[in-house]
N, C-alpha and C positions, 0 to 999 in steps of 0.2 A: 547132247546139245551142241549145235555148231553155231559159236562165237566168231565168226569169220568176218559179221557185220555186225556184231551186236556189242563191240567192243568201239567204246566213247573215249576220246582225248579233252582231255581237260586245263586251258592254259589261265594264267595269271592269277593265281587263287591265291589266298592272304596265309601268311607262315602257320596263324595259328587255327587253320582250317584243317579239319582230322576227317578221316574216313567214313565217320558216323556223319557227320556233314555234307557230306557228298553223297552215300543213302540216302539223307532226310528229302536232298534238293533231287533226287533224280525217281528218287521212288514216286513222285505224280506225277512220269509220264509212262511207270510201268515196275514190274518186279523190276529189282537191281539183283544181279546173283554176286557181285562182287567189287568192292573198291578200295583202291590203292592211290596212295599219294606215295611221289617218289622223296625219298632223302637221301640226302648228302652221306655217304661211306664214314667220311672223315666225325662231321659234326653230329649225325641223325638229326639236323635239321629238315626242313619242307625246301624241297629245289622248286616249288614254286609249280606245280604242273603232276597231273594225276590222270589214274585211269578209271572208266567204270565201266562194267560189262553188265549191259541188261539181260534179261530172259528171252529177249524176243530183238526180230531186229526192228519190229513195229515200233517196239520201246525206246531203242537208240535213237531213230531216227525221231521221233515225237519229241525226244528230251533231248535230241541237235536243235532243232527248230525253233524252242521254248527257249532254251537258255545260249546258244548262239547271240553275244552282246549285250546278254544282261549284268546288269548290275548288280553285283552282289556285296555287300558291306560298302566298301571306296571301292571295288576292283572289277572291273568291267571283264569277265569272262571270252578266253575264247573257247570253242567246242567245235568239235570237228568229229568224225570218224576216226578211229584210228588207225594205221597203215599196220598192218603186220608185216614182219620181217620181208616173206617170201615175196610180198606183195608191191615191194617196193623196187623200181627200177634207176638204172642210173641217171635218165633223165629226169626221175622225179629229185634227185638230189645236185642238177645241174651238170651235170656230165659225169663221166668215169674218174673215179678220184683212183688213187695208185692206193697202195697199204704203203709203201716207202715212196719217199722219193729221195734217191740217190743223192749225195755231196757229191759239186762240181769242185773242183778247187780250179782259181786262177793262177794263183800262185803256189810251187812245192812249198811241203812243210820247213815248218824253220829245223833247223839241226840242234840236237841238244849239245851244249859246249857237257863233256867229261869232266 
């Protein structure tokens, strides 16, 4: 199966929003074959924003459309397509960012007193 568009971004969802939630709300615009909410490393809390992969990209797109602004609990949903890595260019992230950017000094370092 190629998930290339069949993979949904999920933004502004309530902390205590679980994966089986995100099945319930997406399974009526089609199979869901998979869903992930992202957490935090540190707390395994919810960072607030998830993913869902339909079976079909028929199903993606029906359940962009649907839930694009909806209101779900207090929290107004965003949804979108989701960008896969390869898929993404440096103008879609506003220009070429650097991995480093180098330290300019204006002034040498202070000397340590011995």
């Amino acid at each position: 199966m190629n998930n290339k568009h069949n993979k949904v971004y999920v933004d502004n969802l309530a902390a205590v929003t679980t994966e089986r939630d995100l099945i319930d709300l997406f399974s009526s615009y089609g199979n869901v074959a998979e869903a992930n909410i992202a957490v935090d490393r540190a707390n395994h809390k919810s960072r607030g924003f998830g993913f869902v992969t339909m079976a079909t990209s028929e199903g993606a797109r029906s359940a962009i459309q649907a839930l694009a602004g909806k209101v779900v609990g207090t929290r107004t949903l965003t949804v979108s397509e989701a960008w896969l890595n390869e898929e993404r260019t440096s103008s879609s992230r506003g220009g070429e960012v650097p991995v480093a950017i180098p330290t300019i000094l204006t002034e040498p370092p202070l000397e340590r007193a011995l």
